[in-house]
C-alpha positions in Angstrom: -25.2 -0.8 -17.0 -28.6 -1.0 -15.9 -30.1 1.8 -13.9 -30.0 -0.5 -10.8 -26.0 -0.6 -11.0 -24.1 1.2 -8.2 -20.5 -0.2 -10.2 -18.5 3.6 -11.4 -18.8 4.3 -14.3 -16.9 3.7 -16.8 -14.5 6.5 -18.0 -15.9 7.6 -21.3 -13.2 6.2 -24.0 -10.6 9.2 -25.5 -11.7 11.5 -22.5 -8.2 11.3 -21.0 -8.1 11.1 -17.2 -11.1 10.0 -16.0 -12.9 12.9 -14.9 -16.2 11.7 -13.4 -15.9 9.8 -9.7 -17.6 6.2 -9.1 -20.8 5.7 -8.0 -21.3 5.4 -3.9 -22.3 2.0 -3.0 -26.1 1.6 -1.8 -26.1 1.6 2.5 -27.5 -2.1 2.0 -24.0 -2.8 0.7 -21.8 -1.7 3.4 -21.6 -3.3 6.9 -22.9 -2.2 9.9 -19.7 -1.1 11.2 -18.9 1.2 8.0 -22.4 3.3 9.4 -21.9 4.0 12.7 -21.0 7.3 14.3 -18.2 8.2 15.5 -18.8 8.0 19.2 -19.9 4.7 18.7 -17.0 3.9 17.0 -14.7 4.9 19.9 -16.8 3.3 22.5 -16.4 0.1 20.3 -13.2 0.7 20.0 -12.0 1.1 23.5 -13.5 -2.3 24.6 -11.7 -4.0 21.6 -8.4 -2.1 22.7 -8.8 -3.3 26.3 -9.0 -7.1 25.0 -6.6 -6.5 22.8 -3.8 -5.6 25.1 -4.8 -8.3 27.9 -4.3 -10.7 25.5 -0.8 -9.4 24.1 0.3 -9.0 27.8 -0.6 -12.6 29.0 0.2 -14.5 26.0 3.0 -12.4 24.0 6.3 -12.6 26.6 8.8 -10.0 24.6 5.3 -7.3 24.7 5.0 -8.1 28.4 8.6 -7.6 29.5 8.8 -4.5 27.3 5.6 -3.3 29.4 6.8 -4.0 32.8 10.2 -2.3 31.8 7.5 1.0 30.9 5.7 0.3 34.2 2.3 -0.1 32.5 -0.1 -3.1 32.1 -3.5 -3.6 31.0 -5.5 -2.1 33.9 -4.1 1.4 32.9 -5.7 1.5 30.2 -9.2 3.6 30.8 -9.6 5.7 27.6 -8.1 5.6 23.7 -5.6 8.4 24.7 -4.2 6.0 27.4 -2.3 4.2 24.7 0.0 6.8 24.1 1.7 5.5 27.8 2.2 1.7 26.1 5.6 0.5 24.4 5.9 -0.1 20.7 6.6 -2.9 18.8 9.0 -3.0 16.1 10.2 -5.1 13.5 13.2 -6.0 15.4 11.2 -6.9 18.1 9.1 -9.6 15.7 12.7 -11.0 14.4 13.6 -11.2 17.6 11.1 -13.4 18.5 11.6 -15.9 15.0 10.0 -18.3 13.8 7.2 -17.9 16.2 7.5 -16.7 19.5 5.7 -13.9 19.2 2.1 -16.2 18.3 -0.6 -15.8 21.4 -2.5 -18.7 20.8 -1.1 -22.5 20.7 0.2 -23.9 17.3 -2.7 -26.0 17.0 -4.9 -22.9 16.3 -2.9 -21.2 13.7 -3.9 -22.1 10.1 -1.4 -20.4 7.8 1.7 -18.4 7.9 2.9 -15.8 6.5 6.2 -14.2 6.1 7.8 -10.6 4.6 10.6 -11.7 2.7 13.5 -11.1 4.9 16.4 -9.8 2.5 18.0 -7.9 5.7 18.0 -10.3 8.8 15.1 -12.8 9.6 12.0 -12.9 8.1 8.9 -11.1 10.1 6.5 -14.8 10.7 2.8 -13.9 11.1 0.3 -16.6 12.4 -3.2 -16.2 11.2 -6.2 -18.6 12.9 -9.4 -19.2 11.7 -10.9 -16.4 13.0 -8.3 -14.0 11.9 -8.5 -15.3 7.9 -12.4 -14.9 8.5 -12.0 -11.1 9.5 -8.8 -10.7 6.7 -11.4 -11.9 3.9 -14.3 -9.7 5.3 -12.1 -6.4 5.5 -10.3 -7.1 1.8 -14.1 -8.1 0.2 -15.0 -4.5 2.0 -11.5 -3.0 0.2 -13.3 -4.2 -2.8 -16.6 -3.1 -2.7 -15.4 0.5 -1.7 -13.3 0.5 -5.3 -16.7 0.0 -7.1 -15.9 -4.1 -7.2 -19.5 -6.0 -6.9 -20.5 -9.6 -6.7 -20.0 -11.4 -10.0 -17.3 -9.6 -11.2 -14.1 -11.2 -12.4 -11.2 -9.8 -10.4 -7.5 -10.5 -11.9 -5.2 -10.9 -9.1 -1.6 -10.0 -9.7 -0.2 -9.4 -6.8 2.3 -12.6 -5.8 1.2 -15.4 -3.8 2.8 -17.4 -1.4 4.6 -16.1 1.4 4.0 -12.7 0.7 0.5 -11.5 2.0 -0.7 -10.0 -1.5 -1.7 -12.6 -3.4 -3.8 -14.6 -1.3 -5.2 -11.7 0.6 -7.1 -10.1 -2.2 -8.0 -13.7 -3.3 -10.1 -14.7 -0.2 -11.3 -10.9 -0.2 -12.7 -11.2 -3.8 -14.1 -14.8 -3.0 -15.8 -13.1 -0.2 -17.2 -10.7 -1.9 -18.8 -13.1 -4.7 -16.2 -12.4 -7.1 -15.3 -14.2 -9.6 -11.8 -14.8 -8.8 -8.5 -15.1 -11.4 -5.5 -16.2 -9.4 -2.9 -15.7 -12.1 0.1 -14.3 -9.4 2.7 -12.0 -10.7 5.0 -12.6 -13.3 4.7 -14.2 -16.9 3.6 -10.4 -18.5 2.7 -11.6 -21.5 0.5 -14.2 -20.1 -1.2 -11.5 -18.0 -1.9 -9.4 -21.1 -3.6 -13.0 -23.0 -5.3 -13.4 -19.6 -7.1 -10.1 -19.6 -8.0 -9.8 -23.0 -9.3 -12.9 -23.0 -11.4 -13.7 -19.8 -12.1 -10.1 -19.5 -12.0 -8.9 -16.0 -13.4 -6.1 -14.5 -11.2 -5.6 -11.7 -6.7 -5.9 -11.2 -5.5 -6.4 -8.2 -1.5 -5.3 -8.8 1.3 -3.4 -7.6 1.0 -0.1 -9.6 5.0 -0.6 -10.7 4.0 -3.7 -12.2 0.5 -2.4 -14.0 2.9 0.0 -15.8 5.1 -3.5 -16.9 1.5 -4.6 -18.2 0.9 -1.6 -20.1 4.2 -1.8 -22.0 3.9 -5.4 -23.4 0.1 -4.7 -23.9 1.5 -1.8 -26.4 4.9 -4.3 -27.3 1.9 -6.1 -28.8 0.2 -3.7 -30.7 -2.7 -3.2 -28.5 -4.1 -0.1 -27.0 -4.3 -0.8 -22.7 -7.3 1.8 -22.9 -9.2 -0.9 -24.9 -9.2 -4.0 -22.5 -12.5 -4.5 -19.8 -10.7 -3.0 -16.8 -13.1 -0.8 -14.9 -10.8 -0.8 -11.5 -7.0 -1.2 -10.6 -6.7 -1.7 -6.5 -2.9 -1.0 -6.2 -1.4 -1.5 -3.5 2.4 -3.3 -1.6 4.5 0.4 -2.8 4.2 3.9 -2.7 2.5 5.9 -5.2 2.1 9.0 -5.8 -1.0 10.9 -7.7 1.4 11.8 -10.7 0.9 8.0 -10.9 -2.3 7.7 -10.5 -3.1 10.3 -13.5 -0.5 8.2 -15.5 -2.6 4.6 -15.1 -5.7 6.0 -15.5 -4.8 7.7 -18.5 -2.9 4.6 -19.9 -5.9 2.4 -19.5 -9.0 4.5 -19.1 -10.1 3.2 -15.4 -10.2 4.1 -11.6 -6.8 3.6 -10.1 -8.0 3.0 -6.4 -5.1 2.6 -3.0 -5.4 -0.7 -0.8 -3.1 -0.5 1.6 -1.8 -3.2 4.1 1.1 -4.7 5.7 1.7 -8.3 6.8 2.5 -7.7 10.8 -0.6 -6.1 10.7 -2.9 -8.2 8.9 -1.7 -7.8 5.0 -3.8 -5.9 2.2 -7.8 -4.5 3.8 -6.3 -2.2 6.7 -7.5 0.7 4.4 -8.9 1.9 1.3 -9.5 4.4 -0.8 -13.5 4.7 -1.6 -14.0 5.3 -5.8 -16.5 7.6 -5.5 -14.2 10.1 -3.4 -10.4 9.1 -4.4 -9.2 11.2 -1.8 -7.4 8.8 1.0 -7.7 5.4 2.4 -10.1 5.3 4.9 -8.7 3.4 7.7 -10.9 0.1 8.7 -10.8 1.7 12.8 -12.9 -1.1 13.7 -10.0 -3.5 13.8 -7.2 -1.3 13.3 -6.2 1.8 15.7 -4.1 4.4 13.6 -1.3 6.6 15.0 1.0 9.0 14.1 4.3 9.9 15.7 7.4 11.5 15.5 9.6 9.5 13.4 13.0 10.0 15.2 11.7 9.3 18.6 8.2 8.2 19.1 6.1 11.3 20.3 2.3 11.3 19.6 1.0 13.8 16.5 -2.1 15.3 16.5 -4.6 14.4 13.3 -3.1 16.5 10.1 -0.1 16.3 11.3 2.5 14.2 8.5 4.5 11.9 10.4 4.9 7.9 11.0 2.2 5.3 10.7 1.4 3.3 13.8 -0.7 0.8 14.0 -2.8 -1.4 16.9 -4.7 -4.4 15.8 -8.2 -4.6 17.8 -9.2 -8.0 16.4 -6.6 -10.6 15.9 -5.9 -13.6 17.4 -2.8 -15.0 16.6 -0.4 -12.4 16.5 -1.9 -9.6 18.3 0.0 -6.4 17.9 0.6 -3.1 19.6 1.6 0.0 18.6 3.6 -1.1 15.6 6.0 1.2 14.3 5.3 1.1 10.1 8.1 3.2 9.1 5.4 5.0 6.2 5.1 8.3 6.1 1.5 9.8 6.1 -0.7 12.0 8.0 -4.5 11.3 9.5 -7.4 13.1 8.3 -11.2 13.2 8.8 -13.3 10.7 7.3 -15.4 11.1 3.6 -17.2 8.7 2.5 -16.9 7.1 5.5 -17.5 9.6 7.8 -16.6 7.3 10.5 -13.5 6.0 9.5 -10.3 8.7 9.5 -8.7 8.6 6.3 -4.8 8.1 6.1 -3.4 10.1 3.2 -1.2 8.4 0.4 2.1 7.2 1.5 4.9 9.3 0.7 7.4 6.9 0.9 9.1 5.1 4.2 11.5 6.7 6.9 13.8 4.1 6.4 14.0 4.6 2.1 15.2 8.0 3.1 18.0 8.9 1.4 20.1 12.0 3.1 22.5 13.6 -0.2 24.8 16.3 1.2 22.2 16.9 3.6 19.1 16.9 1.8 16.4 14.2 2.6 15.1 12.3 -0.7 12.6 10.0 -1.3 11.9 8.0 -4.1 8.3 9.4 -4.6 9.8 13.2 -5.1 11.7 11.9 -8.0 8.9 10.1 -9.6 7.0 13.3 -9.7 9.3 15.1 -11.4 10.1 12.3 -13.9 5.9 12.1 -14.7 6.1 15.6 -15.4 8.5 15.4 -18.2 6.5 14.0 -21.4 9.3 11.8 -23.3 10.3 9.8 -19.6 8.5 7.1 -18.8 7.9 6.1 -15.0 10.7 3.5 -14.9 13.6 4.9 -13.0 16.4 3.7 -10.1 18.0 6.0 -7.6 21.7 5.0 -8.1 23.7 5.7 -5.0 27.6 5.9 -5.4 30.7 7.4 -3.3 33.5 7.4 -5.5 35.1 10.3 -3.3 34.7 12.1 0.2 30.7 12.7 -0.9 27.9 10.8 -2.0 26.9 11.7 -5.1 23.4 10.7 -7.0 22.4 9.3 -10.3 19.1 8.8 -11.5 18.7 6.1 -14.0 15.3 6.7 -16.3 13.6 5.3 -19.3 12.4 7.4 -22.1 9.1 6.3 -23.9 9.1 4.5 -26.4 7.6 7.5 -29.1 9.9 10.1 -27.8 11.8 11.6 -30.8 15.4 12.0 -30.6 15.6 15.3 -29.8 13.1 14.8 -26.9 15.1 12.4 -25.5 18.4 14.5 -25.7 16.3 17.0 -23.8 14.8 14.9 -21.0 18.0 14.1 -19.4 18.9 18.2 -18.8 14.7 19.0 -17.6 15.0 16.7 -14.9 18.2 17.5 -13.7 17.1 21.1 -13.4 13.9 20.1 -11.8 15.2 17.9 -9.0 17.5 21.0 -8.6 14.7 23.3 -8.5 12.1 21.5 -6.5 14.2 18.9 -4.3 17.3 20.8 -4.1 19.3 18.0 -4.9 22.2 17.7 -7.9 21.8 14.1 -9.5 23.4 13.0 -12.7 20.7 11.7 -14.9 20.8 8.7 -17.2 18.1 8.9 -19.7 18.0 4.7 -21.3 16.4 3.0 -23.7 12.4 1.1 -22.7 12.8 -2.0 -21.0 16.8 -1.6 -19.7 15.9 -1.6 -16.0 14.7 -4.6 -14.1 10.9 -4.7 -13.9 9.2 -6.1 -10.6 6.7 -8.4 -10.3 6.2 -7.2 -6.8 7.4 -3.9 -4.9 10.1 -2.2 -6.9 13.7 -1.8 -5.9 13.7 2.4 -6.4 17.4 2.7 -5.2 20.4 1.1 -5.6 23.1 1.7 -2.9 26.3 0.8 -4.4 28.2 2.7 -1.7 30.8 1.2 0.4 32.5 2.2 3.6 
C-alpha cells in the first residue's frame, strides 16, 4: 500500500488472529451526517421523526387504526422520548396487510419489491421508490467504506439475490461506492472458490455460515483460505458470535466486519461495525431510530440495557415504518468511531429462536461458543429438538474437523456435553459426525430442528 492508503491493513501472514485494527477512514471520506454532534443529530432527528409518522398515519390505514385505538396521532409527538406513547408494528401486522397494503405511496412510484421468504404464513412485501433505493445504496456504500472497502476495489458478493434483500443490497452499495462489483449470488461453492482465486477480490460480502462452507472446499481443494486476496468479509443475514469472528479471521487471515439489516426496515446498511474499532455496529441514526424494550411486553429500556431491537425508519418512502418489533436481542451503547451514532452490540440470537429445555432458555449462539472452544469440532452444528416422552429432551448434532485424530474425536462429543452442562445448564446428547454430513446454507442457517410433535 502506498502511504496515502487509508484501506486496513492487511493481517501479517502466519500471525494468527489478526491482531492490528484497520486504518480510520480520512474525514473527507465520510458524509456529513457521519460528523455531526450529537445534538445536532437529535434535532435532525426529531424533524425526520415528525415526517415520518404524518406520513405513516395519513397513508398507512392498519398504523392509523392501531394509533387511534392508543389515542395518539402525529401532533403528540413534541420530543424523541414522545415515541415511547406510539404503537408498534409487527410482522403480523405487515402480513396482515399482504401483498401490499401496507405501501404509502401509489403503485406507480414503487420500483422494486422485496420479500422475506415466508416459510411460516405470508411473506413480509416491502416497496422501495426511487428515492428509497437512492438512500439504500448510499447507507450500504457507507457500510462499506466503514469495513475499510474503497473505490476500485473488487467486492465478491455472496449473499443471494432476488427476493431476499442481501444480494442486491450490497450490490448497489458497492456500485455506489465505486466498487468494482462481482455478483456471483450464493450457491455453486466451488465456483465461488475459482471466482476468488481468480478475479481476486478484496472484499466478501457473505453470510458468515456460508464463508465457513467456502473455507472447507477451499481446503477440499488443497488450498490454504489464508492465501487468497481477501482483505474484508462484511457478514451479515445471521447471528454471530465473536468465537466466530476469531474462527474466520484465523481461517483466512482478514477483518471479519458485522452489516446488519433487515428487509421491513430497509435490508443490509442499517448498521455497521467500523474496522478500525470492531467493537459494535454503529447504528446509521440518521435514517434509523433504535429502541430497546422488554421482550415479553413492550416496555422501553434505557441504553446498556440487553433487550429487543426496535426500530423507526426516518427516511423512507414507500413503506414507512414505526416502531418495529425485530425480535433480535441486543443492547445500545455509546458511539466509537462514530461518536455520533449509538452502537448496537452483536446479536445474540432472536427471542423467537429461543428454545425453553426443562426450563432453561437456549440460544443457538450459546452453543456455538461452546462448540468453538473445543479444538477437534468444527462450527457446523444443529440443535435437534425431540419429545419422545413427557419432556423435551436435546441433541446437538456437530461436525468434527477434518484433522482431528480419532481419539480427539471420541473426546469431543463428552467436552461439550459437560460444557453446555457447566456454562448453559442444559443436558443435551451430543452427536459428534463426520465433515460435510449436515446441510450447508447458502443463506441464514437452519440452527434447530424441531422434530417435536404435540
Amino acid at each position: 500500500m502506498t502511504e496515502h492508503d487509508t484501506r486496513p491493513a492487511r493481517p501479517g501472514a502466519g500471525l494468527g488472529r489478526p491482531r492490528r485494527l484497520g486504518s480510520a477512514p480520512d474525514p473527507d471520506l465520510l458524509d456529513p451526517m457521519e460528523q455531526v454532534s450529537r445534538d445536532m443529530l437529535e434535532e435532525h432527528q426529531l424533524h425526520r421523526l415528525k415526517q415520518t409518522l404524518r406520513h405513516a398515519y395519513d397513508h398507512q390505514d392498519f398504523y392509523r387504526r392501531k394509533c387511534e385505538a392508543a389515542g395518539v396521532a402525529p401532533e403528540d409527538l413534541r420530543e424523541l422520548g414522545d415515541l415511547a406513547r406510539f404503537p408498534f408494528t409487527t410482522k403480523q401486522d405487515l402480513r396482515a396487510a399482504y401483498p401490499f397494503g401496507a405501501f404509502a405511496v401509489p403503485m406507480d412510484r414503487v420500483v422494486r419489491v422485496h420479500a422475506s421468504s415466508g416459510t411460516t404464513g405470508h411473506s413480509t412485501v416491502v416497496g422501495y421508490t426511487r428515492g428509497d433505493i437512492d438512500i439504500w445504496s448510499d447507507l450500504v456504500a457507507r457500510c462499506i467504506r466503514a469495513s475499510g472497502g474503497r473505490p476500485g476495489d473488487k467486492v465478491h458478493v455472496a449473499y443471494g439475490y432476488g427476493l431476499f434483500t442481501g444480494g442486491l443490497g450490497a450490490h448497489y452499495g458497492a456500485e455506489r461506492l465505486g466498487c468494482v462489483t462481482i455478483p456471483v449470488s450464493g450457491g455453486q461453492t466451488t465456483r465461488q472458490v475459482r471466482l476468488i482465486r481468480d478475479l481476486r477480490p478484496q472484499t466478501i460480502m457473505v453470510t458468515p455460515s456460508y464463508l465457513l462452507t467456502i473455507a472447507d472446499e477451499f481446503r477440499a481443494q488443497g488450498v490454504d483460505p489464508r492465501s487468497t486476496s481477501l482483505r474484508t468479509a462484511i457478514l451479515g443475514a445471521e447471528p454471530w458470535t465473536e468465537d466466530m469472528r476469531e474462527e474466520i479471521e484465523e481461517t483466512f487471515d482478514l477483518h471479519a466486519v458485522d452489516i446488519y439489516g433487515l428487509s421491513e426496515v430497509m435490508g443490509p446498511g442499517v448498521a455497521n461495525e467500523c474496522v478500525e474499532t470492531k467493537d459494535g455496529l454503529h447504528v446509521f441514526e440518521d435514517h434509523f431510530l433504535p429502541e430497546i424494550v422488554e421482550p415479553v411486553d413492550g416496555t422501553p429500556l434505557p441504553d446498556g440495557r440487553s433487550g429487543e431491537l426496535v426500530f423507526t425508519s426516518l427516511t423512507k418512502e414507500a413503506l414507512p415504518i414505526v416502531r418495529y418489533r425485530t425480535r433480535d436481542l441486543s443492547r445500545l451503547l455509546p458511539g466509537t468511531a462514530r461518536p455520533a451514532f449509538r452502537r448496537m452490540a452483536k446479536v445474540t440470537g432472536r427471542s423467537d429462536d429461543m428454545v425453553v429445555l426443562r426450563g432453561v432458555n437456549l440460544f443457538p449462539g450459546q452453543v456455538e461458543e461452546q462448540v468453538l472452544r473445543i479444538g477437534a469440532l468444527a462450527p457446523h452444528f444443529q440443535l435437534v429438538l425431540r419429545r419422545p416422552r413427557r419432556l423435551d429432551e436435546l441433541t446437538v448434532r456437530v461436525e468434527h474437523r477434518p484433522e482431528a485424530t480419532a481419539d480427539a474425536r471420541a473426546a469431543a462429543g463428552g467436552l461439550l456435553t459437560a460444557a453446555l452442562r457447566e456454562h448453559i445448564g442444559v443436558g443435551a446428547d451430543v452427536e459428534v459426525v463426520a465433515p460435510g454430513t449436515l446441510e450447508r446454507s447458502v443463506g441464514k442457517i437452519r440452527r434447530i430442528v424441531d422434530e417435536r410433535t404435540g
